[in-house]
N, C-alpha and C positions, 0 to 999 in steps of 0.2 A: 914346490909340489912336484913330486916326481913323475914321471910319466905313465907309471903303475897307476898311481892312486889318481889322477886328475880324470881320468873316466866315472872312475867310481863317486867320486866328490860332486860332479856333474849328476849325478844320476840320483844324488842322495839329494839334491837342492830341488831339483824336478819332481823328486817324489814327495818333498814336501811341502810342494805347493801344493800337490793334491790332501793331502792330509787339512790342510787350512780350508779347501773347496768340500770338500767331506763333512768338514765343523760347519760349514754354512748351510750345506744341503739338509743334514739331519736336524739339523735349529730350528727348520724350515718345517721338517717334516712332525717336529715335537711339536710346534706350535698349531699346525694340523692338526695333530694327534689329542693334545691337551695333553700329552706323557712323553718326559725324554726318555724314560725307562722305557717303555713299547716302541718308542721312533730308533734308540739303540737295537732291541734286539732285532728288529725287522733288518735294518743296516747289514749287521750279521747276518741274517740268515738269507739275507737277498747274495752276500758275499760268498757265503757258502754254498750253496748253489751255483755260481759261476764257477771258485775253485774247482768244485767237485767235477762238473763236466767236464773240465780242463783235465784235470787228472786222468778220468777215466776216458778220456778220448786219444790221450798219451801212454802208448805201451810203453815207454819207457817210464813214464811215471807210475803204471800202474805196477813195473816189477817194484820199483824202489821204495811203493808201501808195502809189500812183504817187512822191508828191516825197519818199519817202525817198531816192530818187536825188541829188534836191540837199542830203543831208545831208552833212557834212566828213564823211568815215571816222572819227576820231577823235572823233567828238562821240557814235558808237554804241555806245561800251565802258562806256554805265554799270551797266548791265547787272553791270559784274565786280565794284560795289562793293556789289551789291545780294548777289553772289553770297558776295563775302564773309562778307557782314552774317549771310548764312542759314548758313554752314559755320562760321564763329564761334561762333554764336548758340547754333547745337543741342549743339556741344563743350563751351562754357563753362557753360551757364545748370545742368545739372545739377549741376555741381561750386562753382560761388559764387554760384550762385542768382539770378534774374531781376535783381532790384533791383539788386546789384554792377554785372553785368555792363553794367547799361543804365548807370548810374553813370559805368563806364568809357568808353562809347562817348561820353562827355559830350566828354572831353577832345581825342581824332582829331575828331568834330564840330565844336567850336569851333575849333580850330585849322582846321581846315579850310576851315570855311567864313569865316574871317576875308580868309585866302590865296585861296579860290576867290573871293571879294565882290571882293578888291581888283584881282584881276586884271582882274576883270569876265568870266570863263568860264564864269556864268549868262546867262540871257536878256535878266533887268533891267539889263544893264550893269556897269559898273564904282560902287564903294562904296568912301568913305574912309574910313579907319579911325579916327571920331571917338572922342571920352574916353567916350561910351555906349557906344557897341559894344565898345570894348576892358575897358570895367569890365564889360558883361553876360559876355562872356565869361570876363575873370577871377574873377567871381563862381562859374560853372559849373565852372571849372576851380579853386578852394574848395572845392566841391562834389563833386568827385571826391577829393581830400585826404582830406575829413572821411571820408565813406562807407567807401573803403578802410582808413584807421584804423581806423573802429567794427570791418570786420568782422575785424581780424588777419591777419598777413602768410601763417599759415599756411593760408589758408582759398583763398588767390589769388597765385600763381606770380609772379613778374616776367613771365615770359617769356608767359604768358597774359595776364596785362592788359597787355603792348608789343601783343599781335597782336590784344585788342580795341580798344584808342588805333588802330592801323592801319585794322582794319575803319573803328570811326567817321569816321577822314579819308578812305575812300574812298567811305563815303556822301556824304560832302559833294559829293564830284565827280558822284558818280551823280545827286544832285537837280541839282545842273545842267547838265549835258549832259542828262534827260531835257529838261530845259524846254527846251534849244534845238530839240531835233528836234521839240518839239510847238511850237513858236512859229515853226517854219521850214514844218511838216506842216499845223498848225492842227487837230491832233486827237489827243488825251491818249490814247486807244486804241491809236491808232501808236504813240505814244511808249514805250507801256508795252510794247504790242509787241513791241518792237525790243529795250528792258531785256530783257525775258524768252528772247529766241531767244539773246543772246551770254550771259547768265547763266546757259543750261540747258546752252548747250554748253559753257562753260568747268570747270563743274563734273561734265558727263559726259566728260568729258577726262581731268580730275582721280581721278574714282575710278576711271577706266579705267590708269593709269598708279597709281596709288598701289595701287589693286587686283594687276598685273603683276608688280610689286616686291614686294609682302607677300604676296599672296594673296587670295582673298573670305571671309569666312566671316559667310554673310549671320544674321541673329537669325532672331525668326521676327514675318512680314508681317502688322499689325494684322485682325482681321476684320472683319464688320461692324458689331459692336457694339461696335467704336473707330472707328467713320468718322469723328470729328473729330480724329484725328489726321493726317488727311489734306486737314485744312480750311489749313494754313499757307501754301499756294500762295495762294487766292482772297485771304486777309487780305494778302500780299503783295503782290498783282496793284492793290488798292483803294487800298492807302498808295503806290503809284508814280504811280498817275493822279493821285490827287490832291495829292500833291506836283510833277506837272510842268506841273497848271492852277496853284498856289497860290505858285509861287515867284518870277514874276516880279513880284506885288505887295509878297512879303515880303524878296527877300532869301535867298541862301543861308544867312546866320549864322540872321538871326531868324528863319528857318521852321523853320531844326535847332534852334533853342532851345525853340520851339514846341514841334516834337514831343518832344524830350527830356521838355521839363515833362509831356506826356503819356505818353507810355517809363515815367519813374519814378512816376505816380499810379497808371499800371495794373501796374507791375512792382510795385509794395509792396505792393499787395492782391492780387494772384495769391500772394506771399510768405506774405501774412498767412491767407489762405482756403483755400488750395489745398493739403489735405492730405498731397496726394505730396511737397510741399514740405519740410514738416514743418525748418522753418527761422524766420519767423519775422523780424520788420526789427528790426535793430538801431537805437538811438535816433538813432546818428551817420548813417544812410544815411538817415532818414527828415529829419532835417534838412537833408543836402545834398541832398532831394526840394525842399526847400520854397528853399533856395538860389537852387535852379536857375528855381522859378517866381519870384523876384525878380529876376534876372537877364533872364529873358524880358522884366519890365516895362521894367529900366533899359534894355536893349538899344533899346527901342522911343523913346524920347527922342530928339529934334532929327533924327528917323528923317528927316524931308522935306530936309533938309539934306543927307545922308549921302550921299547920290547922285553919283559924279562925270560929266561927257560927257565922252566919252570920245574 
């Protein structure tokens, strides 16, 4: 690992430890709620609100949303993959527990970011799909195998780990359309910005129409002496910036393998520590943890190479 990228790698495992603390928190707060679809958008909109006064407390940030005008329209929808990640996240994490689930998002991540790299739909360009990137990834996607064996078929639906495989491939897109509009903007505030305005409305849309149809029948709303269940926005809002400064040195694959290898160090010990849990890693999901940090290494091989111009 070169000297360039091992800050950035560092920064990508940290962030997604929060990302796995985020899954716990909002699980936390659906089960409050009686709705991961309201425990999501509140997430978002708690996040949005921190961005935003960020933003505008930063002259510098507030010039560099002037050039969200010259962003593509299409390149402002990452935002929906983040929003997934969060209405996913707080559904499943109760029912197959932190670890699984980040496990699973292993699989839509590498696939995704294989397809988003080659396209070149991140900022760093286009990336070919050398015998390391395709072995880190099928390493990761091992990894997913093993872990959902350990924990039995009965513990995790098909159809809930198909729509977390989905979430995972649309964070892929999400880390790279943010790095465009921060590399077109030149400021990660904006970028995360703009994630959070189409994430908060997509998902206030969503309970608005899913509410319609069913009805609300809301839980009852944390007080103050659960304020950190209200903390999953800001841990959201940290892992956006810093995945759309940190991806055009890494790579869409290798920055999601990055944070994955972080996802599962801090999903196993939320598992292991976290009483409400009361669950516990199976030996097979703690393995496809350590899989997955092998994977990150081999990924990174003939990485200077990997590049194509485009």
């Amino acid at each position: 690992m070169g000297d360039r990228t091992t800050p950035a790698l560092a920064a990508a495992v940290v962030s997604g430890t929060l990302v796995a603390v985020q899954a716990r928190i909002n699980a936390g707060l659906a089960e409050r709620l009686h709705d991961a679809l309201l425990a999501a958008f509140v997430s978002f909109a708690t996040g949005l609100v921190v961005v935003l006064a960020v933003v505008l407390a930063r002259p510098a940030s507030r010039r560099a949303w002037a050039a969200v005008r010259e962003v593509p329209w299409w390149t402002r929808l990452g935002g929906l993959g983040g929003a997934s990640l969060v209405a996913v996240g707080a559904f499943a994490a109760p029912r197959i527990g932190v670890a699984l689930l980040t496990v699973g998002l292993v699989a839509g991540q590498t696939a995704g970011g294989l397809l988003v790299d080659r396209a070149g739909l991140g900022p760093g360009g286009r990336h070919a799909l050398t015998g390391a990137r395709v072995a880190g990834a099928g390493l990761c996607l091992a990894a997913v195998l093993v872990s959902a064996l350990g924990k039995g078929t009965r513990e995790a639906s098909p159809l809930l780990l198909a729509l977390v495989v989905a979430a995972g491939f649309l964070i892929s897109a999400q880390q790279a359309l943010n790095g465009r509009i921060r590399g077109i903007t030149g400021d990660a505030g904006v970028a995360t910005l703009v994630n959070f305005l189409v994430g908060t409305a997509a998902l206030l849309f969503a309970y608005v129409l899913v509410g319609a149809l069913s009805g609300w029948d809301v839980g009852h709303w944390p007080g103050p002496e659960r304020w950190w269940l209200y903390a999953g926005g800001p841990l959201g809002a940290t892992f956006v910036a810093v995945a759309a400064v940190i991806v055009r040195s890494l790579g869409v694959l290798r920055m999601g393998l990055a944070i994955i290898a972080g996802q599962l160090l801090g999903a196993i010990l939320l598992d292991v520590t976290v009483p409400a849990a009361a669950r516990g890693v199976a030996p097979a999901t703690a393995l496809g943890a350590g899989l997955t940090l092998v994977a990150v290494a081999v990924s990174g091989r003939t990485a200077r190479s990997a590049r194509v111009v485009a």
